[in-house]
C-alpha positions in Angstrom: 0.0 0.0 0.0 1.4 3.6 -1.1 2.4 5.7 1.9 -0.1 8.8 1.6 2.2 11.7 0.5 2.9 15.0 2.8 0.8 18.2 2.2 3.8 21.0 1.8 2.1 24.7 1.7 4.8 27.6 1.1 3.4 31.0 1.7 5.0 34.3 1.8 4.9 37.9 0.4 4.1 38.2 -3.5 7.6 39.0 -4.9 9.5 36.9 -2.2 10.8 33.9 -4.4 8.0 31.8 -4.2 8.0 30.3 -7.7 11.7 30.6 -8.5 12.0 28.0 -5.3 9.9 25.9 -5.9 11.1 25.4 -10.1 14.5 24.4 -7.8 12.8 22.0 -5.4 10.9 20.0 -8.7 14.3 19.4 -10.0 15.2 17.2 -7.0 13.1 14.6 -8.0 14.2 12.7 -4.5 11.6 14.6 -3.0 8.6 13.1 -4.8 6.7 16.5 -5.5 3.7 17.2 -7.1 2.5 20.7 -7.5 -0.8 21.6 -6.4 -1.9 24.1 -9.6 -4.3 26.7 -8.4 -7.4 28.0 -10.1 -7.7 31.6 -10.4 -9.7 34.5 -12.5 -6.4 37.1 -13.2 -5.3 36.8 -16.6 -2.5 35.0 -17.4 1.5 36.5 -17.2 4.0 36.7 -20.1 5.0 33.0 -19.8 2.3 31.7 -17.9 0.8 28.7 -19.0 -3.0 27.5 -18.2 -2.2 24.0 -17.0 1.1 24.5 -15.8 1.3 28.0 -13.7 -2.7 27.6 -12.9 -5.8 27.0 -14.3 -7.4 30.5 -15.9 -11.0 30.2 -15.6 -14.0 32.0 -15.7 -15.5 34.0 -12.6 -18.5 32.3 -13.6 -16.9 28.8 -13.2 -15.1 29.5 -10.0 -18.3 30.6 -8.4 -19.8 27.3 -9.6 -17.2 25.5 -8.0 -17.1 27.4 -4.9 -21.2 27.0 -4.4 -20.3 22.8 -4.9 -17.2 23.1 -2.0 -14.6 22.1 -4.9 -12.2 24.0 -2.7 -9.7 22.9 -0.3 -8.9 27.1 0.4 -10.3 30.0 -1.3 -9.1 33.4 -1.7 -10.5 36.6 -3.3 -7.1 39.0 -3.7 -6.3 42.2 -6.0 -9.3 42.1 -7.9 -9.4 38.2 -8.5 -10.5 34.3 -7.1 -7.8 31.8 -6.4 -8.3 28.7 -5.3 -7.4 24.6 -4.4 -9.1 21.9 -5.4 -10.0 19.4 -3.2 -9.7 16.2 -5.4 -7.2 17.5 -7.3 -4.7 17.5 -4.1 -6.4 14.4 -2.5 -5.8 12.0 -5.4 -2.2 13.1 -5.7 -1.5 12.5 -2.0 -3.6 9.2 -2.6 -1.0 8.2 -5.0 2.1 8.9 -2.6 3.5 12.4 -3.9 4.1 14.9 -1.8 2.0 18.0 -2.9 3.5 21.1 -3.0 0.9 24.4 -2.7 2.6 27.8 -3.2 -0.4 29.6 -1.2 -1.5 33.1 -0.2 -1.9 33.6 3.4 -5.4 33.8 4.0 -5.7 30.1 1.6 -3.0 28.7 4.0 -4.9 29.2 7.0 -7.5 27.9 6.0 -5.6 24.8 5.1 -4.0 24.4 8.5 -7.5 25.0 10.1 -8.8 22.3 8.5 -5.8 20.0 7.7 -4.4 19.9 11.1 -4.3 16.3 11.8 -3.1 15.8 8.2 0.9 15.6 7.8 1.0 18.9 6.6 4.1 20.8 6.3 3.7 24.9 6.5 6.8 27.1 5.5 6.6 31.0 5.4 8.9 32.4 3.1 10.1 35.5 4.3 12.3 38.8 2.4 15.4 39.9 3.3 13.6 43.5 3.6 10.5 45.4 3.0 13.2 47.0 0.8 14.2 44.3 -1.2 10.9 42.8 -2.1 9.9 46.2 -3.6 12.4 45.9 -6.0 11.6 42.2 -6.8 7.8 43.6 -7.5 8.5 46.9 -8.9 11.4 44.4 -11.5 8.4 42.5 -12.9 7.0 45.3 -14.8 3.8 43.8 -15.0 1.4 45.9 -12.3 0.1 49.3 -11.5 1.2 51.5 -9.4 -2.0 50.9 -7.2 -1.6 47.0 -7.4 2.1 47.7 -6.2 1.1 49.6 -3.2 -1.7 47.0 -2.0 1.2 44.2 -2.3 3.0 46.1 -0.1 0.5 46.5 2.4 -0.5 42.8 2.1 3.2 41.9 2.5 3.6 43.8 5.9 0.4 42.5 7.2 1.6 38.4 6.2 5.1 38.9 7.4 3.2 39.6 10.9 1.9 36.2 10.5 4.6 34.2 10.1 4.6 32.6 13.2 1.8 30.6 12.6 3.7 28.3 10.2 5.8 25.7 11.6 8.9 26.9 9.3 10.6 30.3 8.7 13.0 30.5 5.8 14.8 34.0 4.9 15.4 34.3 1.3 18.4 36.5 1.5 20.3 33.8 -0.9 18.3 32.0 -3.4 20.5 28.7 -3.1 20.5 29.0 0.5 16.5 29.2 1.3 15.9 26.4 -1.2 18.4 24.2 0.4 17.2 24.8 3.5 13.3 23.8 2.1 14.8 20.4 1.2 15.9 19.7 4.1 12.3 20.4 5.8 10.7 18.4 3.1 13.1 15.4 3.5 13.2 15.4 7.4 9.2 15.2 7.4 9.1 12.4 4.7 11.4 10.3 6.9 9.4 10.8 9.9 
């Protein structure tokens, strides 16, 4: 019988490093990931591919699913939906993998409020500064001004929250924090 796989969630500040870590972590394939895709309404990013980065639907479909409790967590955030699916996640842990859910905030709480007896595994990612993860968003080039400012003022209200994950990792080195997530990962899949 397949051991049922670890439920990883990584939060942290938009612009922290949440994506570029976790493109690092699926290349150790020792770790047995599979990543959680989210649903969301925002239009896609340059690169971004429906499928792979999430699934773009329709406000009209996420509703839907959101009236039927297709949702593990739910989010509404900068104008948009985001979202988990329930079976999505289930049947990949059912099958052994470890999945791996780069979450906001609010969505991870709601996953450690209702997976607490589940062998979850919560990680905040934090910024070496407020500084710093201004320039990370402001590098994109892809928001407003306005949409700039509210990540900033979502970012200082998460960081305040980090203690109610049981990891911290400071991204002040790139190499560093994701070798420092592996180790997390691997200790818990041993235990």
């Amino acid at each position: 019988m397949t051991k049922k796989g670890l439920l990883i969630v990584l939060s942290g500040p938009s612009g922290v490093g949440k994506g570029t870590i976790r493109k690092k972590l699926f290349k150790d394939k020792s770790l047995n990931l599979a990543f959680s895709i989210s649903m969301t309404t925002r239009n896609p990013r340059k690169k971004e591919q429906n499928g792979i980065d999430y699934f773009f639907v329709t406000e009209e479909e996420f509703k839907s699913r959101l009236e039927k409790d297709d949702f593990l967590e739910h989010v509404y955030f900068v104008g948009n939906y985001y979202g988990t699916s329930k079976e999505y996640v289930e049947k990949l842990r059912n099958e052994g993998k470890n999945v791996f859910l780069e979450i906001e905030v609010e969505g991870a709480k709601q996953i450690m409020d209702k997976c607490q007896n589940e062998n979850l595994v919560s990680i905040f990612l934090m910024p070496p500064s407020l500084t710093e993860l201004e320039r990370r968003i402001r590098g994109r080039k892809s928001e407003s001004e306005e949409i700039i400012q509210e990540r900033l003022q979502k970012a200082r209200r998460e960081i305040n929250l980090k203690s109610n994950y049981q990891y911290v990792v400071y991204n002040k080195d790139l190499y560093k924090a994701t070798e420092e997530i592996k180790e997390i990962i691997k200790n818990r899949m041993n235990s």
